[in-house]
N, C-alpha and C positions, 0 to 999 in steps of 0.2 A: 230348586234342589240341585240339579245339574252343577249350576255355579261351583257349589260349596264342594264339588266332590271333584273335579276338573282340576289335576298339578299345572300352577302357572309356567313349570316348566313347560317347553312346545318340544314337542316330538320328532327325532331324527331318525335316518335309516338305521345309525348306527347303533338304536336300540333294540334288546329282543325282543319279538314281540308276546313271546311266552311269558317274559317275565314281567313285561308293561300290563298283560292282560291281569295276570296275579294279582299285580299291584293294586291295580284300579277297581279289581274285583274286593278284593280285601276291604279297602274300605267303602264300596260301594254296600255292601254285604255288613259289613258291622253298623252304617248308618243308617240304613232301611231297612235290612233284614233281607235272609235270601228270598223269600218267598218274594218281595217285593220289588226285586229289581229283573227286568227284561232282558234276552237277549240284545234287543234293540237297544237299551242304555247303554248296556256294557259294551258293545260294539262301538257308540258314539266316545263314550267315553275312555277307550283304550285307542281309538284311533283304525279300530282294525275292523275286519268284516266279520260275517257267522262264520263263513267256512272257518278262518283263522281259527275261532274258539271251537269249531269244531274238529280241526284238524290237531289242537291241540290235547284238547281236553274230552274230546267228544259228546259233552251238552255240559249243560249249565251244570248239573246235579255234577257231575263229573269236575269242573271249574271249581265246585266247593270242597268236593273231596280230596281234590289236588291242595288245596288251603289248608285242610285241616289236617292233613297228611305230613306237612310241613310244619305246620302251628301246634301239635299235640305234642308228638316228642317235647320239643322245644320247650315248650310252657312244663310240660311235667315232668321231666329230667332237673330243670330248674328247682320245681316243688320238693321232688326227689332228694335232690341235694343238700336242701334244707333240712328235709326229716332228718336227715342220718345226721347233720352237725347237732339238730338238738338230742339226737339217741346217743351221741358219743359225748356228748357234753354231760346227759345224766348216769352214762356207762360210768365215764373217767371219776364223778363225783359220787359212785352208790347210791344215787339216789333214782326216784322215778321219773321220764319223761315227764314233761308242763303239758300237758293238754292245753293250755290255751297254748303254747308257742306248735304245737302240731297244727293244734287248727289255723294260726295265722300263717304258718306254711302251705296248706292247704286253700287257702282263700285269697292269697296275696295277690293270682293271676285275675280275679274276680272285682279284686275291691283298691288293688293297688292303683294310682294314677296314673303310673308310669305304663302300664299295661290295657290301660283304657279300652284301646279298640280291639285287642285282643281278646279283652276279656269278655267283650258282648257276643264278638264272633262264640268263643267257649258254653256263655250260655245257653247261645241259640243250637248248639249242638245238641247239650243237655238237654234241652226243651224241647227239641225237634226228634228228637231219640225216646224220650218220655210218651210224645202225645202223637207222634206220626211217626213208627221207629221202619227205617228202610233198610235194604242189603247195605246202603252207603253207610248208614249211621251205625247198623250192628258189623261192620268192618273197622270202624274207626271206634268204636267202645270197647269192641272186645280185645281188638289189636293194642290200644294207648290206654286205657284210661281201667279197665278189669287189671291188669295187674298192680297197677300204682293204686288200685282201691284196694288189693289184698294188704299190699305192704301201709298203709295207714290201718286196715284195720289191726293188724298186727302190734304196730305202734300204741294205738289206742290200749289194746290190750295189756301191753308192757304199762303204760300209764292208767290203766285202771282194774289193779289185779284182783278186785273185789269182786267185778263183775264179770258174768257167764261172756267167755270170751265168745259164744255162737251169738250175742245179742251186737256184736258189732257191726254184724251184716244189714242189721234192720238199722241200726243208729246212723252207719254211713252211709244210706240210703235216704235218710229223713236228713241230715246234715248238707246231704249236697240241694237235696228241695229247698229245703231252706236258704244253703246260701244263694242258688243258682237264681229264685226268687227275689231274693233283696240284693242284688247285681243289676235284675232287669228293672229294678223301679227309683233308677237314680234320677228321672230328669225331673225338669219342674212341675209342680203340682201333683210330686209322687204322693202317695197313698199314707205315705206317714205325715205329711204334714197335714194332709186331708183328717185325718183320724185325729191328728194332736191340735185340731184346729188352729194349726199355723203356730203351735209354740215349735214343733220339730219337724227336721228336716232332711232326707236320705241324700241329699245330693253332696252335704256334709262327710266326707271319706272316711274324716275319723270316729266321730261319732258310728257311723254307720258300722265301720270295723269293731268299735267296741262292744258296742251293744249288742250283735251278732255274735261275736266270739264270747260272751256271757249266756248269750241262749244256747247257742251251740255246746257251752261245756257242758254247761247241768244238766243238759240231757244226755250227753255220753259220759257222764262220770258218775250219774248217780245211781245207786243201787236198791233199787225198789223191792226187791226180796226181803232183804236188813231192815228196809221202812214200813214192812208191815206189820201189824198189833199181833 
């Protein structure tokens, strides 16, 4: 495991060690998971000692904080940017935002290729804030990730003016389950091909994008009040 995570690059004085340790934490962290990697790795593999990571960061919990501290704006200033070109696109047109182009906004850092490791680190936030939520993870929810969920839900609203704009709380709450789940079950022998007995397959991007963004709309756009007898 070590091998694959070790830059062939070799290490000089003249790098920081703050920012080597980041590095090598980063994808140490999105390829194991935090829970799974030791002080003692990350030391081996940054080149540096405990004191170092603790002088920097002062413990591991702290090393991931520093990541996602860094990785949240970033990733959702990105997302960010995206909503407003599709809300100005349907503004300048009168018409309604696309719900599915919110959600592919919303999912790009998850399912995009180009954000891979990002976007594992992103879930295990998600997922580590869901099922073991800490002062670290409700610092880093509530500070990056509660406001950019106001303005989606908001969004939504504008694209689905049929429906009780208070039911966007509970959709974009089941939306990010959804997607932050089918993100972590890309590799081989995921669960959809298990189930499709090997006709289908999640490690497929697009596939995976689409058929997500199909479940995901119908349940934020449809209006179950309207659909009952």
């Amino acid at each position: 495991m070590r091998s694959s995570l070790v830059s062939d690059k070799p290490h000089t004085g003249a790098e920081d060690t703050r920012t080597r340790i980041l590095a090598v934490a980063t994808k140490a962290f999105a390829e194991m998971g935090i829970e799974n990697v030791s002080m003692r790795e990350l030391t081996k593999l940054a080149g540096a000692n405990v004191a170092a990571i603790n002088y920097h960061f002062g413990s591991k919990e702290g090393l991931a904080e520093s990541i996602f501290e860094e990785m949240s704006p970033r990733l959702n200033n990105m997302r960010l940017r995206e909503l407003e070109e599709v809300l100005q696109e349907a503004a300048a047109q009168s018409k309604r935002p696309s719900v599915s182009a919110i959600v592919d906004s919303f999912t790009r850092p998850y399912l995009d290729p180009a954000f891979s490791q990002e976007g594992r680190l992103l879930a295990q936030l998600v997922l580590k804030h869901r099922l073991s939520p800490s002062p670290m993870t409700q610092r880093i929810i509530s500070r990056h990730f509660d406001p950019m969920a106001r303005q989606y839900m908001r969004a939504f609203a504008l694209a689905c003016p049929d429906v009780d704009p208070d039911k966007f709380a509970w959709r974009y709450m089941f939306m990010t389950g959804a997607v932050v789940l089918a993100a972590t079950d890309q590799n081989k022998g995921n669960r959809i091909t298990a189930l499709s007995e090997g006709r289908l397959d999640a490690t497929q991007p697009d596939a995976l994008a689409k058929e997500l963004r199909e479940f995901v709309e119908g349940g934020l756009r449809f209006d179950f009040e309207s659909a009952k007898p």
